[in-house]
PDB file as gemmi writes it, atoms N, CA and C in Angstrom:
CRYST1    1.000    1.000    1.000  90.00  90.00  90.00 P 1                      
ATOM      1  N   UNK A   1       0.849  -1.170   0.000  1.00  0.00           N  
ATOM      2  CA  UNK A   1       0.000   0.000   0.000  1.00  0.00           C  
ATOM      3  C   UNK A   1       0.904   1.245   0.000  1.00  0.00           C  
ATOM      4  N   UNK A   2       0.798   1.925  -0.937  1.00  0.00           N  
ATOM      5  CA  UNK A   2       1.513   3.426  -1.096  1.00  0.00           C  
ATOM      6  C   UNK A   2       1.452   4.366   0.147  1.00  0.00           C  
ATOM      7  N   UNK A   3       2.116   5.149   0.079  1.00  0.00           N  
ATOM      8  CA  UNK A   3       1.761   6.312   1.390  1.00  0.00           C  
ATOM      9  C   UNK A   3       2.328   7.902   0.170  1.00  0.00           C  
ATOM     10  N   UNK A   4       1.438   8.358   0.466  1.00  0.00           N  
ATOM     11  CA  UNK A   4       1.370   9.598   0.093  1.00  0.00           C  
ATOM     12  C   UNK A   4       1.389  10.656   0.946  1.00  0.00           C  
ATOM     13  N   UNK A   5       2.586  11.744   0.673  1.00  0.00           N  
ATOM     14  CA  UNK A   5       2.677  13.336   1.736  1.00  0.00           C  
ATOM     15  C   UNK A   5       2.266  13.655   0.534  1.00  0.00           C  
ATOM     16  N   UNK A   6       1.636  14.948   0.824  1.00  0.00           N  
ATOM     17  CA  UNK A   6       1.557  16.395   0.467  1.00  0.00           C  
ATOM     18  C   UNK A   6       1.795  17.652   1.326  1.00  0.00           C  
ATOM     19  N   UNK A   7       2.314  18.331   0.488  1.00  0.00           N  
ATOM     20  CA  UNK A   7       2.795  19.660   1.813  1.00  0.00           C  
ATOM     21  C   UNK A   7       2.921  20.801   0.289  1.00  0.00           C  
ATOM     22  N   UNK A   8       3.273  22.026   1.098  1.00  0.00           N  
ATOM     23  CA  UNK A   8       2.610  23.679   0.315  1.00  0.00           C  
ATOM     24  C   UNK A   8       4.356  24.017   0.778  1.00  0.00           C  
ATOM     25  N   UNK A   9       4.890  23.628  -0.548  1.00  0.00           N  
ATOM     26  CA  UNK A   9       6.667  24.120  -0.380  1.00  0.00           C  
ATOM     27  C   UNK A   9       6.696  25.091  -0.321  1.00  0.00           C  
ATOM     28  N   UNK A  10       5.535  25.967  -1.212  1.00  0.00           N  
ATOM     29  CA  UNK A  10       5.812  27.572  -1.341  1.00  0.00           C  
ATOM     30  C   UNK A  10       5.314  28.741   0.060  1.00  0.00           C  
ATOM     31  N   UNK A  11       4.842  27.412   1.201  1.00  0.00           N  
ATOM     32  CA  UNK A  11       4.738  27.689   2.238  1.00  0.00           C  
ATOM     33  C   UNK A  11       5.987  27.480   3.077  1.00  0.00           C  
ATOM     34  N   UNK A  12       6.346  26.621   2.957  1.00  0.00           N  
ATOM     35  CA  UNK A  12       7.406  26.280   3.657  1.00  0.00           C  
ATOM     36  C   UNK A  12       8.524  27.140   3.468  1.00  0.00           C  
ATOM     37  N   UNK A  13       8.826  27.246   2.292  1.00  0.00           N  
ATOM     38  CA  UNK A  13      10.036  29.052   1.641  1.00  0.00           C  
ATOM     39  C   UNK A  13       9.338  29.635   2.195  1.00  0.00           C  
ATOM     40  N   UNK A  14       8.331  30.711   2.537  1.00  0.00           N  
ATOM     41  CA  UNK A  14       8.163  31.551   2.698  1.00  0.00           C  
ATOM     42  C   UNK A  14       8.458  31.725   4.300  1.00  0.00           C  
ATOM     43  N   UNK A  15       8.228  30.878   5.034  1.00  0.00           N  
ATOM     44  CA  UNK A  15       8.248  30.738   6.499  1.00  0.00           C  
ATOM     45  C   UNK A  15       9.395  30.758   7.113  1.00  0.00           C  
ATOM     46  N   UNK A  16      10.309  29.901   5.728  1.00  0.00           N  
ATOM     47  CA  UNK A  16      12.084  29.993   5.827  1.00  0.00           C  
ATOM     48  C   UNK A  16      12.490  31.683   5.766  1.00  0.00           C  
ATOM     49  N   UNK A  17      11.949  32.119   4.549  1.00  0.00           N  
ATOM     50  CA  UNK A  17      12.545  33.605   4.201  1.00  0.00           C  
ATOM     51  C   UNK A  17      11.944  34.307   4.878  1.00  0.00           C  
ATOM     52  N   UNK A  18      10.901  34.163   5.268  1.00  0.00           N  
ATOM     53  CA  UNK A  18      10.543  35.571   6.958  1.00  0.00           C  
ATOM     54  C   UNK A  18      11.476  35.363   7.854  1.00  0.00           C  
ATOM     55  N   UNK A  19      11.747  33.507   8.361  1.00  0.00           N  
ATOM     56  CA  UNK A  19      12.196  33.622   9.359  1.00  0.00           C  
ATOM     57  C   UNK A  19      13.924  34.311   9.371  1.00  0.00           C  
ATOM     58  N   UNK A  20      14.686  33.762   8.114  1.00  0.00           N  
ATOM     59  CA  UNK A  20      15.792  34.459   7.622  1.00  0.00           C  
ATOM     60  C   UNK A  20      16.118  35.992   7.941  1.00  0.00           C  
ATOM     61  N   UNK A  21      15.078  36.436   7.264  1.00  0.00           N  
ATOM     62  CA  UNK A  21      14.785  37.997   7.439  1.00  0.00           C  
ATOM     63  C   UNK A  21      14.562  38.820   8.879  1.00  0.00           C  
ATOM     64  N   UNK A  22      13.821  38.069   9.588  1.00  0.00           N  
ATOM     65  CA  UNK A  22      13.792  38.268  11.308  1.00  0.00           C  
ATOM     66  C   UNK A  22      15.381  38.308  11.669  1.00  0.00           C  
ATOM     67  N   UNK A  23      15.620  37.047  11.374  1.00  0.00           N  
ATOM     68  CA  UNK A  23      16.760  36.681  12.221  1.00  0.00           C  
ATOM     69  C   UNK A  23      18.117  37.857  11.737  1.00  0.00           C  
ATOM     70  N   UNK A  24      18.248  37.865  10.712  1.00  0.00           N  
ATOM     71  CA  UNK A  24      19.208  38.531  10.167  1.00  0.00           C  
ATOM     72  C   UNK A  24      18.811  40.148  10.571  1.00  0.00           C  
ATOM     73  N   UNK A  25      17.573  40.496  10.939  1.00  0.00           N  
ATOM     74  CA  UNK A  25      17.688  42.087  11.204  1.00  0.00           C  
ATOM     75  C   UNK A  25      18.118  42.138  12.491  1.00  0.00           C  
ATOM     76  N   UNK A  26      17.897  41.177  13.603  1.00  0.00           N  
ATOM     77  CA  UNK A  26      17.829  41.305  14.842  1.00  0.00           C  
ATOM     78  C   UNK A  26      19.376  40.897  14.962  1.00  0.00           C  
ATOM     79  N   UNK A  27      20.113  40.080  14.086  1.00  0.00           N  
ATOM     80  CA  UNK A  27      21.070  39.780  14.578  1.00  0.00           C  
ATOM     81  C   UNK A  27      22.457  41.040  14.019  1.00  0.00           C  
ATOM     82  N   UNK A  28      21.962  42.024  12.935  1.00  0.00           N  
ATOM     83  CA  UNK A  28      22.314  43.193  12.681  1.00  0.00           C  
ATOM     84  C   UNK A  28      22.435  44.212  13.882  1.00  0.00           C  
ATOM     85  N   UNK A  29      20.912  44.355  13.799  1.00  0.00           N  
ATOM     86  CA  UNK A  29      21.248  45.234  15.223  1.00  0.00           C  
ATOM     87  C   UNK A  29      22.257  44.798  16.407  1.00  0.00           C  
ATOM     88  N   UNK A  30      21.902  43.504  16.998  1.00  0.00           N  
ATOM     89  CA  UNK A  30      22.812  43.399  17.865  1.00  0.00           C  
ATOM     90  C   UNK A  30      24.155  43.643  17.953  1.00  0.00           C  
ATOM     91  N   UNK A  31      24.810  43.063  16.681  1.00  0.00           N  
ATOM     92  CA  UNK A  31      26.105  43.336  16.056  1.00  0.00           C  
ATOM     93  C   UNK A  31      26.543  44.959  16.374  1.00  0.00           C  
ATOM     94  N   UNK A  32      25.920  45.638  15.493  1.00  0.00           N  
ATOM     95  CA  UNK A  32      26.108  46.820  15.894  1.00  0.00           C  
ATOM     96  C   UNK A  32      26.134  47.477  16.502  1.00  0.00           C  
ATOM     97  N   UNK A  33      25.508  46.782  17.861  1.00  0.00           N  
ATOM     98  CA  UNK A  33      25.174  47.787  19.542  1.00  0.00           C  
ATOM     99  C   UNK A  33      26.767  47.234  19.965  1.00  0.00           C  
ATOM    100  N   UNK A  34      26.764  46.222  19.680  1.00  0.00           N  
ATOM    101  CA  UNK A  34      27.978  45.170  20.596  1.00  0.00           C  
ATOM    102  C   UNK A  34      29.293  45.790  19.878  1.00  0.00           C  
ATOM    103  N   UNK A  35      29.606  45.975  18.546  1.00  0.00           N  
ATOM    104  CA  UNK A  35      30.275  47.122  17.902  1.00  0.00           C  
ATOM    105  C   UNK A  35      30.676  48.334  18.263  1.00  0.00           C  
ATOM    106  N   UNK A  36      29.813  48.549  19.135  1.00  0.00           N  
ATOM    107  CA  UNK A  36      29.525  50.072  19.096  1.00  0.00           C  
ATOM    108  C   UNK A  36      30.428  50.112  20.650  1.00  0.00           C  
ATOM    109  N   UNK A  37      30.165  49.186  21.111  1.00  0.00           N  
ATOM    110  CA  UNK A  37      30.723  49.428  22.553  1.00  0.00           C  
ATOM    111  C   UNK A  37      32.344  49.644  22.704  1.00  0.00           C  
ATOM    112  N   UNK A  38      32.518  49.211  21.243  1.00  0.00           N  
ATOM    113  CA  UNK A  38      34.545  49.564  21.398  1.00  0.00           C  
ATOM    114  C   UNK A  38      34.476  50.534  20.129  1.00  0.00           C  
ATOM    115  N   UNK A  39      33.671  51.251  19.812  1.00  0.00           N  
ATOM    116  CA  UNK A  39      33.489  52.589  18.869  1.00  0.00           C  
ATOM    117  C   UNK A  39      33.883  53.936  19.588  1.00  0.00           C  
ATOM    118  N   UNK A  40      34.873  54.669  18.718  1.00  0.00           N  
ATOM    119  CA  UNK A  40      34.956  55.736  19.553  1.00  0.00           C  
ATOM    120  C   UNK A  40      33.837  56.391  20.315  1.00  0.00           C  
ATOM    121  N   UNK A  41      33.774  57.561  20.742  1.00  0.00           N  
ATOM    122  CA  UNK A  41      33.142  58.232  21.286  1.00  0.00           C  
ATOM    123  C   UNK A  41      33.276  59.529  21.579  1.00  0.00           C  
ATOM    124  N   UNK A  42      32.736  60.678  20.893  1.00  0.00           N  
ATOM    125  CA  UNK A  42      32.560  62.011  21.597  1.00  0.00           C  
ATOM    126  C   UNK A  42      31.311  62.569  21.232  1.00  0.00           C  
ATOM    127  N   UNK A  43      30.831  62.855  20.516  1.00  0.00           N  
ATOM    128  CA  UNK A  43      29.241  63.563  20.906  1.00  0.00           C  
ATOM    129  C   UNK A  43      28.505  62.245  20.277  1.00  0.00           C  
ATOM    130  N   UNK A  44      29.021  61.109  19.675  1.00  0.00           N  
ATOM    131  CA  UNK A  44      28.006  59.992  19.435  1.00  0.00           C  
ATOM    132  C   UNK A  44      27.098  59.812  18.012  1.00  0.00           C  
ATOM    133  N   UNK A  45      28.507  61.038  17.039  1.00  0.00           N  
ATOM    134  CA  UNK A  45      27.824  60.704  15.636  1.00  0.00           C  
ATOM    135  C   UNK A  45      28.272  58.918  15.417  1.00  0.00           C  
ATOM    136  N   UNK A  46      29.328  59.217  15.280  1.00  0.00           N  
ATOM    137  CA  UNK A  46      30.025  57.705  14.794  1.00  0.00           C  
ATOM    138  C   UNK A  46      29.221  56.499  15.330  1.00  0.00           C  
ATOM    139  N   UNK A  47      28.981  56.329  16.476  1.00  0.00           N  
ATOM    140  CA  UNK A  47      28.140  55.152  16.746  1.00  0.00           C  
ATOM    141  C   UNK A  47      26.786  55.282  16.272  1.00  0.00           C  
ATOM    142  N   UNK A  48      26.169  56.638  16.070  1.00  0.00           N  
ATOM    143  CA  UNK A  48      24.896  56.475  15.882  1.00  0.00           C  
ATOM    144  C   UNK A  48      24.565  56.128  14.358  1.00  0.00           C  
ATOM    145  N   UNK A  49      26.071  56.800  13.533  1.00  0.00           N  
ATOM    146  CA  UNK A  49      25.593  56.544  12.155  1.00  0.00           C  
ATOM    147  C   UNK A  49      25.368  54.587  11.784  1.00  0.00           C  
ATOM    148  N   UNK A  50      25.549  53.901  12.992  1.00  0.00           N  
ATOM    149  CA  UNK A  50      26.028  52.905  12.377  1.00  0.00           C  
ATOM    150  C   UNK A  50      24.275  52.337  12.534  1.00  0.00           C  
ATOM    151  N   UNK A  51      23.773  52.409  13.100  1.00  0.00           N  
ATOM    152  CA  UNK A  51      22.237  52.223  13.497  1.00  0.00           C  
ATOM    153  C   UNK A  51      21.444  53.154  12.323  1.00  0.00           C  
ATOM    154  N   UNK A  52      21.996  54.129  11.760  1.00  0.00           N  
ATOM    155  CA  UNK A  52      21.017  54.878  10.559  1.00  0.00           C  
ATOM    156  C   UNK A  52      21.355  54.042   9.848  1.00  0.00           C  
ATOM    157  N   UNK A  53      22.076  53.760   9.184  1.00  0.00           N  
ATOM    158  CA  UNK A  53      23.002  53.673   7.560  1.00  0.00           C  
ATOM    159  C   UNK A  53      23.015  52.047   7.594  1.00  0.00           C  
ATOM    160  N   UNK A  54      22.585  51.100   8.488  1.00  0.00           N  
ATOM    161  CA  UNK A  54      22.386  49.389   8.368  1.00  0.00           C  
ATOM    162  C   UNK A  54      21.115  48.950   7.536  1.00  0.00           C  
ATOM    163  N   UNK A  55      21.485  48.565   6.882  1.00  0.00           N  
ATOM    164  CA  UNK A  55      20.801  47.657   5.613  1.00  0.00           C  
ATOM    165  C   UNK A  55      20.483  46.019   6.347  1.00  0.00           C  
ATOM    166  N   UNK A  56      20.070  46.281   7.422  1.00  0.00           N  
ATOM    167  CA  UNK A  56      19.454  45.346   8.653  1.00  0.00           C  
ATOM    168  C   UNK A  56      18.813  43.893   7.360  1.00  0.00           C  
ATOM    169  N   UNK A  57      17.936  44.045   6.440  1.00  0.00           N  
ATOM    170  CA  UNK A  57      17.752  42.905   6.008  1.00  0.00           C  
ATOM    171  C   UNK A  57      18.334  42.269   4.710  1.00  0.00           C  
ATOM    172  N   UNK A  58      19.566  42.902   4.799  1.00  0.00           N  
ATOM    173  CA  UNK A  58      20.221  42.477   4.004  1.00  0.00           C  
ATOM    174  C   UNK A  58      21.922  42.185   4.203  1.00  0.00           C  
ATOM    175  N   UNK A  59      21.870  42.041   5.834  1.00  0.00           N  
ATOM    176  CA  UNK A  59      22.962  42.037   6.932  1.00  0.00           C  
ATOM    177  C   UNK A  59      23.882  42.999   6.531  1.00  0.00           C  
ATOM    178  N   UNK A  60      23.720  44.371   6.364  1.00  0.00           N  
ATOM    179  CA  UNK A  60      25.384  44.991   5.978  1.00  0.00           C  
ATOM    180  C   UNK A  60      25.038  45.518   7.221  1.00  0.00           C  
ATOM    181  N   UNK A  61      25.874  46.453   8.199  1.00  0.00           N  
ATOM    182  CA  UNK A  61      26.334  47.302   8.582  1.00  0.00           C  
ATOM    183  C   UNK A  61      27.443  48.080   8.430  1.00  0.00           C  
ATOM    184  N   UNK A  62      27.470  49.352   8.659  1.00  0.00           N  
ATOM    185  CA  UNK A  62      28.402  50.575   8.024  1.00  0.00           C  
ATOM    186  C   UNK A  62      28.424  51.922   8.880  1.00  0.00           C  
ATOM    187  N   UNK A  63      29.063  52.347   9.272  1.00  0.00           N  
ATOM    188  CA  UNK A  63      29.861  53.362  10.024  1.00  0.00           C  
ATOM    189  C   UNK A  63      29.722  54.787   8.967  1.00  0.00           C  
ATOM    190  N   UNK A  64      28.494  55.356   8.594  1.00  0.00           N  
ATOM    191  CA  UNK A  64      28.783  56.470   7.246  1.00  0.00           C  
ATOM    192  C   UNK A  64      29.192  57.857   8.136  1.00  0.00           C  
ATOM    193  N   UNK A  65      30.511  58.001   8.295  1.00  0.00           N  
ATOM    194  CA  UNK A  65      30.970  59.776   8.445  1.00  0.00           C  
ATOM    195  C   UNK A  65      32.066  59.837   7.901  1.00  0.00           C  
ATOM    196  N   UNK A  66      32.390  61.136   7.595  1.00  0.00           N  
ATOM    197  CA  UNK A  66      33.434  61.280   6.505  1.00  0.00           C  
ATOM    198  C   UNK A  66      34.871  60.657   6.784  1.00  0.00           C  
ATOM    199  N   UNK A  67      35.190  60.528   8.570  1.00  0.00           N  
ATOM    200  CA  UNK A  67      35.727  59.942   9.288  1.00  0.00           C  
ATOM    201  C   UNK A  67      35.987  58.510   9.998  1.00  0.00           C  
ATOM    202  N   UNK A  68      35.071  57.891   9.625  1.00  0.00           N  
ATOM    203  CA  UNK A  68      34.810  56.363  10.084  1.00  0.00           C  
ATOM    204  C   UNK A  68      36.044  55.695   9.721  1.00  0.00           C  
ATOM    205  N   UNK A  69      36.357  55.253   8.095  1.00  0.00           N  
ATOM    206  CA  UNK A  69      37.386  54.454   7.978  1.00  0.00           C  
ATOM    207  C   UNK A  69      38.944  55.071   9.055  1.00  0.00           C  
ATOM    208  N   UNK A  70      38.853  56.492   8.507  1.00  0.00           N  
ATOM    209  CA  UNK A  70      40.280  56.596   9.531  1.00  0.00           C  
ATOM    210  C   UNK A  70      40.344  56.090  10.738  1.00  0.00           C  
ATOM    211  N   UNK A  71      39.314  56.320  11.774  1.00  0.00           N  
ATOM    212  CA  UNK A  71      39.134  56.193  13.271  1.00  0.00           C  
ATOM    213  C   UNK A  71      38.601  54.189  13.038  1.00  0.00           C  
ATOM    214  N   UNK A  72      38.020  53.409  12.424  1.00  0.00           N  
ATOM    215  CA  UNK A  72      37.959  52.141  12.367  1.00  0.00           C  
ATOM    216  C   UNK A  72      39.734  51.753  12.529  1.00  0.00           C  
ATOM    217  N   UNK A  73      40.477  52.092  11.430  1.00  0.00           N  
ATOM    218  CA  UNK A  73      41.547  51.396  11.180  1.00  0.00           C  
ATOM    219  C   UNK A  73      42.764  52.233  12.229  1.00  0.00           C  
ATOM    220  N   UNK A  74      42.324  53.437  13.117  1.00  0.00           N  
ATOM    221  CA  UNK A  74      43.539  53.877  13.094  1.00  0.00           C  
ATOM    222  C   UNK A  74      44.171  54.799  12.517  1.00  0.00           C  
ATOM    223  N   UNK A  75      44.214  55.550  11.664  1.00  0.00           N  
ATOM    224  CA  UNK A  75      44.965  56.114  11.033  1.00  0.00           C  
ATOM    225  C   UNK A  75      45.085  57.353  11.193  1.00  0.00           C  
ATOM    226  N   UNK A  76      46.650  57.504  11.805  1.00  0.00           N  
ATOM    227  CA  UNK A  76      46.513  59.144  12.208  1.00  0.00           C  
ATOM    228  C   UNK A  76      45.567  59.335  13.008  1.00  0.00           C  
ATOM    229  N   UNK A  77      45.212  58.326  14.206  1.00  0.00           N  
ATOM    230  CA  UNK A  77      44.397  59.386  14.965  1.00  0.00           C  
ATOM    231  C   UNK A  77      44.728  58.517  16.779  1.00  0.00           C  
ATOM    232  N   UNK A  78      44.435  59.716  17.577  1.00  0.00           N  
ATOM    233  CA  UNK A  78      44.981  58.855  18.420  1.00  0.00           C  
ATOM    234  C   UNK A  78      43.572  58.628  18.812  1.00  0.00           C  
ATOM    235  N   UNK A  79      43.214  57.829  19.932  1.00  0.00           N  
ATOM    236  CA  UNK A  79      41.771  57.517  20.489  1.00  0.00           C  
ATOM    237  C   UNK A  79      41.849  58.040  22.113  1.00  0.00           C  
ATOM    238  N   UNK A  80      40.244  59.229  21.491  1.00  0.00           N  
ATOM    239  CA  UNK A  80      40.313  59.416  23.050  1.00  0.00           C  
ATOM    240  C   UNK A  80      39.547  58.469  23.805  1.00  0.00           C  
ATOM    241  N   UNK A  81      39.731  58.083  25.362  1.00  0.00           N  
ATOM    242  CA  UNK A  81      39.216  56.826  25.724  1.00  0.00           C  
ATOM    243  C   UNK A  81      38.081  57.647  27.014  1.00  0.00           C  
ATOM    244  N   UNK A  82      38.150  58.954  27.264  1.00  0.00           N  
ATOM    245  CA  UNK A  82      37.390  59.350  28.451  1.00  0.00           C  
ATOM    246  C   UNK A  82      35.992  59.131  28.003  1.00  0.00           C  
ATOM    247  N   UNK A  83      35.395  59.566  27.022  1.00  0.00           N  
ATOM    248  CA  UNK A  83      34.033  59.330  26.820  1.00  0.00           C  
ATOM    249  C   UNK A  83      33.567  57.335  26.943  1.00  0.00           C  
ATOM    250  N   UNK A  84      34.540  56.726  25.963  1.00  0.00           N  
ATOM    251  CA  UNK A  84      34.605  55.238  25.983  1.00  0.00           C  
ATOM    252  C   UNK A  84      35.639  54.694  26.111  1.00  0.00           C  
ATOM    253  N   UNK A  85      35.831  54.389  27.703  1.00  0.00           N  
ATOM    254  CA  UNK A  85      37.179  53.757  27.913  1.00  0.00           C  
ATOM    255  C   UNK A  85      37.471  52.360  27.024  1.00  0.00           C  
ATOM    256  N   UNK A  86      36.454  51.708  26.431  1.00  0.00           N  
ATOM    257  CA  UNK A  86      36.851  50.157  25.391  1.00  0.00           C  
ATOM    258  C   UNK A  86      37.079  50.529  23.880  1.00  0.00           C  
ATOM    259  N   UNK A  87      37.325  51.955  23.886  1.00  0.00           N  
ATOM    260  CA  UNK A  87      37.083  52.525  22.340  1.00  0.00           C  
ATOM    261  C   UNK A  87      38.523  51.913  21.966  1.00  0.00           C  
ATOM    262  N   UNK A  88      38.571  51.610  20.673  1.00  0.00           N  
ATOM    263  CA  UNK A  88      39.488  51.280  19.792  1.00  0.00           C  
ATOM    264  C   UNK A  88      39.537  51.038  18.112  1.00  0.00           C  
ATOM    265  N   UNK A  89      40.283  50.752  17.301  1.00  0.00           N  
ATOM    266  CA  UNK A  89      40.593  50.517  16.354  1.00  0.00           C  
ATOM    267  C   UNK A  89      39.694  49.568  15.772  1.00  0.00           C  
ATOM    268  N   UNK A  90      39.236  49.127  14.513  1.00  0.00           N  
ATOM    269  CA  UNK A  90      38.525  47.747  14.323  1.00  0.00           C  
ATOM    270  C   UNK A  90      37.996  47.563  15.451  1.00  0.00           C  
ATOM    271  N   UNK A  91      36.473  47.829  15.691  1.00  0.00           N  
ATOM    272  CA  UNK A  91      35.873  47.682  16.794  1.00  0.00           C  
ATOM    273  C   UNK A  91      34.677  46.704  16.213  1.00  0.00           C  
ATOM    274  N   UNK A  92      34.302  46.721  14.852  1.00  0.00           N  
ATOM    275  CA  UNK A  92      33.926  45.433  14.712  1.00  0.00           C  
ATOM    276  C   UNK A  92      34.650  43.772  15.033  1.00  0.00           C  
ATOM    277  N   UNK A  93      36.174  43.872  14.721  1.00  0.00           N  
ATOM    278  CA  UNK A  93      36.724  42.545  14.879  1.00  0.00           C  
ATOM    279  C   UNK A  93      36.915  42.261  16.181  1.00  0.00           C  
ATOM    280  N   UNK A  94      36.765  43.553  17.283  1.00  0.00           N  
ATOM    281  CA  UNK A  94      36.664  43.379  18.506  1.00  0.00           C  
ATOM    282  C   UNK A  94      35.421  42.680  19.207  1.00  0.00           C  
ATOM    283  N   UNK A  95      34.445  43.315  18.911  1.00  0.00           N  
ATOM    284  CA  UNK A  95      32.846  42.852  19.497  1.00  0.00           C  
ATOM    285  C   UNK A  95      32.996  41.258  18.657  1.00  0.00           C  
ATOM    286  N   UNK A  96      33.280  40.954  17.254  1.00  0.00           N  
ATOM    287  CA  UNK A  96      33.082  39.643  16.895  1.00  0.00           C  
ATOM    288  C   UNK A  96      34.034  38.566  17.752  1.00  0.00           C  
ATOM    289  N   UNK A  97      35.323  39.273  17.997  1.00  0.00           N  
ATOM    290  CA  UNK A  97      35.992  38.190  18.699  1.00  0.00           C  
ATOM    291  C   UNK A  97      35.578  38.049  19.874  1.00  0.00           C  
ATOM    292  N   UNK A  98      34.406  38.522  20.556  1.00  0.00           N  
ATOM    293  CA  UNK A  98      34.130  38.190  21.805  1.00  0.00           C  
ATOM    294  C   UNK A  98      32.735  38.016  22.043  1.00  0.00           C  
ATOM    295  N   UNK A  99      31.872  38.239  20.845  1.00  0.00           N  
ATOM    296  CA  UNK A  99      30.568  37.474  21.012  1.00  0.00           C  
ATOM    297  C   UNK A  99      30.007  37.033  19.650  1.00  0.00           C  
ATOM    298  N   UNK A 100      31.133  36.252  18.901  1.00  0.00           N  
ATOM    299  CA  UNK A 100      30.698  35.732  17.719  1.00  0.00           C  
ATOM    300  C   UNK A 100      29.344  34.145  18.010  1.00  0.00           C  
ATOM    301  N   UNK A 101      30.184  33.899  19.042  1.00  0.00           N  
ATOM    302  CA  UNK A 101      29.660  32.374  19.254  1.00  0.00           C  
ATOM    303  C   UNK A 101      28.111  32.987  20.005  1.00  0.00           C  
ATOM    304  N   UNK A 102      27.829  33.662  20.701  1.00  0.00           N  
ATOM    305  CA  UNK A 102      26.715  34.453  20.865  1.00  0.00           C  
ATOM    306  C   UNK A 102      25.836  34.789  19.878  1.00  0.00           C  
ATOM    307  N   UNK A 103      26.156  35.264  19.044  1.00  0.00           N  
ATOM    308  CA  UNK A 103      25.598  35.743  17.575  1.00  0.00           C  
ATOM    309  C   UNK A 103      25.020  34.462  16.981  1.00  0.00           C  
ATOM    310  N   UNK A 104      26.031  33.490  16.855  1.00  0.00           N  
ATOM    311  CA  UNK A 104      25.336  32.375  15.704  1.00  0.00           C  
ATOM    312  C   UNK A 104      24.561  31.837  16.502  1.00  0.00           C  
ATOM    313  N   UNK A 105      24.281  31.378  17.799  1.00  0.00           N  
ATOM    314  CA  UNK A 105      23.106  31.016  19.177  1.00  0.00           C  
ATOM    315  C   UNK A 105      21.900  31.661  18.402  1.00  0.00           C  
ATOM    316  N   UNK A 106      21.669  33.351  18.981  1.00  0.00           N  
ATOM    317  CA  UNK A 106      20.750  33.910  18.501  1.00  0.00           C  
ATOM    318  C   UNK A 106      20.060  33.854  17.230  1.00  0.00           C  
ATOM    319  N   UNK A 107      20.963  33.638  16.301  1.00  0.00           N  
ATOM    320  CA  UNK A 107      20.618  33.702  14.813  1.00  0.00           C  
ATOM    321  C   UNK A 107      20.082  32.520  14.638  1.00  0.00           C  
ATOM    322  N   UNK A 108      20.355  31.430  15.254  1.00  0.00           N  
ATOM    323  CA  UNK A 108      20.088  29.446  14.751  1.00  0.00           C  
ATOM    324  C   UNK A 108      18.397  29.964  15.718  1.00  0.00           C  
ATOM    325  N   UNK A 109      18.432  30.186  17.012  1.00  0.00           N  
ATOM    326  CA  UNK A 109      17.488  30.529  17.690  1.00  0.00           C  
ATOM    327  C   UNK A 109      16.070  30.822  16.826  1.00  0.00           C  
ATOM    328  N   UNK A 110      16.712  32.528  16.418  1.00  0.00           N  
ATOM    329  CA  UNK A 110      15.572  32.554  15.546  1.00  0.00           C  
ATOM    330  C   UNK A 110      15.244  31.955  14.149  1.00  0.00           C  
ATOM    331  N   UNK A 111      16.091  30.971  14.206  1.00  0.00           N  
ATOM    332  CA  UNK A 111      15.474  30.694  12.396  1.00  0.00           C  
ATOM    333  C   UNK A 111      14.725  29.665  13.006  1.00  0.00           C  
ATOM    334  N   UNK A 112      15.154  28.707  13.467  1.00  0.00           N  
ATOM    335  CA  UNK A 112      14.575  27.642  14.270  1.00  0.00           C  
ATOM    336  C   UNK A 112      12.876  28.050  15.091  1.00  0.00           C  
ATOM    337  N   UNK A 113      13.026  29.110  15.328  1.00  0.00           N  
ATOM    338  CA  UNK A 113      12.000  29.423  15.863  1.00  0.00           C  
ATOM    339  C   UNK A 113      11.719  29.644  17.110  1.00  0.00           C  
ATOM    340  N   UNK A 114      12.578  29.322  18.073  1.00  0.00           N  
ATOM    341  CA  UNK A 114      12.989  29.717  19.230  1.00  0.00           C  
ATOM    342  C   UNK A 114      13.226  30.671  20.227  1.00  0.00           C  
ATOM    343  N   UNK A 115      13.065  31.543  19.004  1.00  0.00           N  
ATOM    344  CA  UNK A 115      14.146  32.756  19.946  1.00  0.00           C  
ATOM    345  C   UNK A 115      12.880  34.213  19.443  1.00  0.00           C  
TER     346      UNK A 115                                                      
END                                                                             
């Protein structure tokens, strides 16, 4: 005797690509708060541009002031630390090296449905 499924694939993608889309905005933002915490600091353009200028469902984040790349990499500049004593250089490779494994949790979380 045969056994027959039926199921609505174009349901099933779609439930995948919302959940994708959730996961990937929420896991943007986070990135970028957690980023932000070794981002320079003095009146709080630089961190804030990074929360305007994120392309959240399409995972980019980006630092837009005319100044970002210099103060990301360093260059020619020294860092003042009184406003943010964790401020530094590459402050993305900083926040990833210390809550990458955090990140992919959250992200499996929400695709899974979990979170």
């Amino acid at each position: 005797m045969p056994v027959v499924v039926q199921f609505n694939c174009d349901e099933i993608i779609q439930r995948i690509e919302d959940r994708n889309e959730r996961a990937t905005a929420l896991l943007c933002k986070k990135i970028a708060e957690d980023s932000n915490f070794y981002c320079p600091l003095d009146v709080g353009t630089l961190q804030g541009s990074a929360l305007i200028s994120a392309d959240n469902d399409k995972g980019v984040i980006s630092w837009e002031t005319p100044y970002a790349a210099k103060m990301y990499y360093g260059l020619d500049l020294n860092f003042d630390i009184s406003s943010n004593p964790n401020a530094q250089a590459m402050w993305f490779h900083k926040a990833k090296d210390i809550n990458l494994d955090e990140w992919i949790i959250n992200y499996k979380n929400i695709l899974e449905g979990s979170g």
